[in-house]
C-alpha positions as CSV (number, residue, x, y, z in Angstrom):
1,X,-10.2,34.3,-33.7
2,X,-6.3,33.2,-34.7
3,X,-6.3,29.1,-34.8
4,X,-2.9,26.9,-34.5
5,X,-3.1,26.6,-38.4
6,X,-3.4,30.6,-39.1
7,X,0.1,30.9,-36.5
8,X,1.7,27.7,-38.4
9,X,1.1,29.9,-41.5
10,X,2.3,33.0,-40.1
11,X,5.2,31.6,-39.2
12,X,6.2,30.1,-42.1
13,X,5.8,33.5,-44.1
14,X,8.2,34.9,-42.1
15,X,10.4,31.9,-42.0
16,X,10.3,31.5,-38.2
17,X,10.5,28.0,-36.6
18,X,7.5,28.1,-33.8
19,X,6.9,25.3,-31.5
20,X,3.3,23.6,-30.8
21,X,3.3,25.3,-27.5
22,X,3.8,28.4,-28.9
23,X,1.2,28.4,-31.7
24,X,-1.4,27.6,-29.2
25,X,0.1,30.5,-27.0
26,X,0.0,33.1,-29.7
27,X,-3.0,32.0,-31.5
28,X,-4.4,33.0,-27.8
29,X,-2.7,36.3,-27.6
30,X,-2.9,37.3,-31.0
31,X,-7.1,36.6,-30.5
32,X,-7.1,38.6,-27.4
33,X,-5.4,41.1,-29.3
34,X,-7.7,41.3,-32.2
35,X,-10.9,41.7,-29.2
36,X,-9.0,44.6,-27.7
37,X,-8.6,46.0,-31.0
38,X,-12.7,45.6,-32.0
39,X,-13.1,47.4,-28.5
40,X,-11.0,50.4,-29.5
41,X,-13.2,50.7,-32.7
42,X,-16.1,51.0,-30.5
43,X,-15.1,54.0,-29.2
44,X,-16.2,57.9,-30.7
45,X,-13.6,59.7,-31.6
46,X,-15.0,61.8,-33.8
47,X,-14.1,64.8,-31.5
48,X,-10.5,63.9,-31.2
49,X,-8.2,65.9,-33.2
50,X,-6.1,63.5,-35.0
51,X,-1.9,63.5,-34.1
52,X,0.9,62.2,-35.2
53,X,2.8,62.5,-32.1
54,X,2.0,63.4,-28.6
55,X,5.8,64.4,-27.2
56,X,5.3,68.1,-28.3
57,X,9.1,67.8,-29.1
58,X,10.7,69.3,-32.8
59,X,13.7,68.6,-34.6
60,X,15.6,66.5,-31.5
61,X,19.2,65.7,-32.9
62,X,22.5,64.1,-31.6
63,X,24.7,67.1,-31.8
64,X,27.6,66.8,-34.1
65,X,30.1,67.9,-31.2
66,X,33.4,65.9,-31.3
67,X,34.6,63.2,-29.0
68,X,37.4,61.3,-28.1
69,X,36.8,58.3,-29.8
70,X,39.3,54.6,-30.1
71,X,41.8,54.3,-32.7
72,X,41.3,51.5,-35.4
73,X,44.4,50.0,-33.6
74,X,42.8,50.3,-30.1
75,X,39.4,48.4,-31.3
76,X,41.3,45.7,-32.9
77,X,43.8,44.7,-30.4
78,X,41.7,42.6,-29.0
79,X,39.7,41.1,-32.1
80,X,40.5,37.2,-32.4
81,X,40.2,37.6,-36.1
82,X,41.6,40.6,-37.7
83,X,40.5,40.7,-41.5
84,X,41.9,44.1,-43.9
85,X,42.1,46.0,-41.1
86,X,38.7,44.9,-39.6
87,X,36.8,42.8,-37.4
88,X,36.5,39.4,-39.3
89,X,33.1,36.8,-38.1
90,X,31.5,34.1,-39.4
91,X,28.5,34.3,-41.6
92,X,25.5,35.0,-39.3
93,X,23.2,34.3,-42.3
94,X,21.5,31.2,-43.3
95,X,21.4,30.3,-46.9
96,X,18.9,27.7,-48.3
């Protein structure tokens, strides 16, 4: 079973801020997750051909057919912040 601490370490290996109402939320679902998964591994499935995909489908591409598509000028004519001829934004990325 996942405890508050095990989230509280999770989520600071993948550097994401978690409240204390969401560590005892996930330490819940990630628990009833790991029960699910024991029950799976109960099951025989030592007749069951092994798969790698159940669609049936092969090979399913965008075709490389043309389109009309906008003109640089027609995407930026209505960018606030035009930057060498493209679309300038802030950083999105933290740095520590």
């Amino acid at each position: 079973m996942f405890t508050e601490k095990d989230i509280e370490k999770l989520s600071e290996l993948v550097k994401l801020p978690i409240s204390e109402e969401e560590k005892s939320k996930l330490a819940g679902m990630l628990s009833q997750t790991t029960v699910y998964m024991d029950m799976l591994n109960e099951l025989d499935t030592s007749k069951v051909e092994p798969t790698y995909q159940v669609t049936g489908l092969v090979n399913v591409y965008q075709s490389d057919d043309l389109y009309k598509t906008l003109t640089q000028e027609e995407v930026l004519q209505n960018a606030k912040n035009i930057k060498e001829g493209m679309i300038g934004t802030s950083a999105v990325l933290e740095r520590e």
